[in-house]
N, C-alpha and C positions, 0 to 999 in steps of 0.2 A: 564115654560122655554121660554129664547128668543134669539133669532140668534144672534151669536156672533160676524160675520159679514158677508159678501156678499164678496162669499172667489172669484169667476171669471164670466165674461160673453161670453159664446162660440159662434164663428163664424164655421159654415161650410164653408172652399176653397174648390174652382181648384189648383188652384194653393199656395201652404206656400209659397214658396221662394219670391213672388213678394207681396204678404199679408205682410207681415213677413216686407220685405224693404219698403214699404206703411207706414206699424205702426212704421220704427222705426225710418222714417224719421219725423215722428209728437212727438218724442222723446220716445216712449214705447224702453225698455229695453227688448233684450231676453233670457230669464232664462234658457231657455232649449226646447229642441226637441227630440221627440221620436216615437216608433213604440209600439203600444196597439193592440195587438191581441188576439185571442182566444175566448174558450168559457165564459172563466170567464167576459171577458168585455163585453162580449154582455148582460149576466144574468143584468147588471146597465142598461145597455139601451134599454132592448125588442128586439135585433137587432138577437141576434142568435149570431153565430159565426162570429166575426167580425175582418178587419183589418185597422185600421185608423192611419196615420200618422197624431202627435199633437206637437204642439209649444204653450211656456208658455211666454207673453211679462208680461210686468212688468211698471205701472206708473212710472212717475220719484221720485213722490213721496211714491213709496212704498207702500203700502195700494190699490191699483187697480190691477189686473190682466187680460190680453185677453186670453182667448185658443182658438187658431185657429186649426181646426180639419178638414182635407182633406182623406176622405173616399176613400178605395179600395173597400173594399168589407163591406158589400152589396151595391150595387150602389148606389147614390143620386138617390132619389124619386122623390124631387120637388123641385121648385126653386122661390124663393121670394124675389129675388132680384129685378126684376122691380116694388116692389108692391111699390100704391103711399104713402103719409103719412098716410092719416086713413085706413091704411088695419088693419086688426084683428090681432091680438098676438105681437110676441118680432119685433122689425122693426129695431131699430139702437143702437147706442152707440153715447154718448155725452161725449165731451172730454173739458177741459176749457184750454184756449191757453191765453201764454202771450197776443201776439198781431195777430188780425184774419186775419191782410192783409198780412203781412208776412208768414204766415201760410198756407194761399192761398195759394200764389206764390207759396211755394215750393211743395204743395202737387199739383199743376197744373203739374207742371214739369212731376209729378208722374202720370197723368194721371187722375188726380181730377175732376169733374165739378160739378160748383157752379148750385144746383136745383132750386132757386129763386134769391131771391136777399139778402145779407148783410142786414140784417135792426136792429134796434135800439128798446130798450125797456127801455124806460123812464129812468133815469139816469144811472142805474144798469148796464144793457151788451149789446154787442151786436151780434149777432147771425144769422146763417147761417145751412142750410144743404149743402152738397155735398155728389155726390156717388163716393164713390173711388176704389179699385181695385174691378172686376168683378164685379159693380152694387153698394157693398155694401154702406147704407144710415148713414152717421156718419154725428153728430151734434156737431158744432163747437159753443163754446160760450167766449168771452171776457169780464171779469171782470171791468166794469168801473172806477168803485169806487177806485181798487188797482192801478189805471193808475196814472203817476206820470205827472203834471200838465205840459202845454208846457211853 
């Protein structure tokens, strides 16, 4: 048997509301929000009795999903937001953007910053990390090749 796809990638917030406005200004769609309580949801996640408020975004393309998931109870344990890029385990999400200077701009507005610099990978794309709402590390990358010539 083999996975039939890579159905979402969960972020833990502080905050949905300003996550949620973050992703949807990089164009994510949002499918819905809700309240997951009880015991039964904690038996999925070893948490015990749990209450987490979740939001479901949606690529433009259909096929991607974010779940942003903002914990009552039990409290956040840990926080790995400041980790740098080679830290151990999940670190970020990579999203492919028409154009990545435009892209900038508006996610600066939103409180963006650029971790390095914009740089170029031999004809192909070009690419950027930034950390955007509360820390988190999202990797921007632009498609070269589909760039329509000046």
């Amino acid at each position: 048997m083999t996975v039939k796809r890579m159905d979402n990638v969960g972020i833990v917030v502080e905050s949905l509301d300003s996550a949620i406005s973050f992703f949807s200004e990089l164009g994510l769609r949002l499918e819905g929000r809700a309240m997951i309580e009880g015991e039964w949801a904690g038996r999925v996640t070893g948490l015990g009795s749990q209450r987490v408020e979740i939001s479901m975004l949606v690529t433009p393309d259909g096929h991607s999903r974010l779940e942003l998931s903002r914990f009552l109870t039990p409290p956040v344990v840990a926080d790995h937001r400041n980790a740098p890029v080679n830290a151990l385990g999940y670190l970020r999400v990579m999203f492919t953007v028409d154009d990545i200077d435009e892209t900038l701009d508006k996610l600066r507005k939103r409180g963006a910053q650029l971790v390095g610099d914009v740089v170029q990978y031999e004809e192909a794309y070009r690419l950027c990390y930034i950390r955007g709402p509360e820390g988190l590390l999202i990797g921007l990358a632009e498609e070269l090749k589909h760039r329509a010539p000046a």
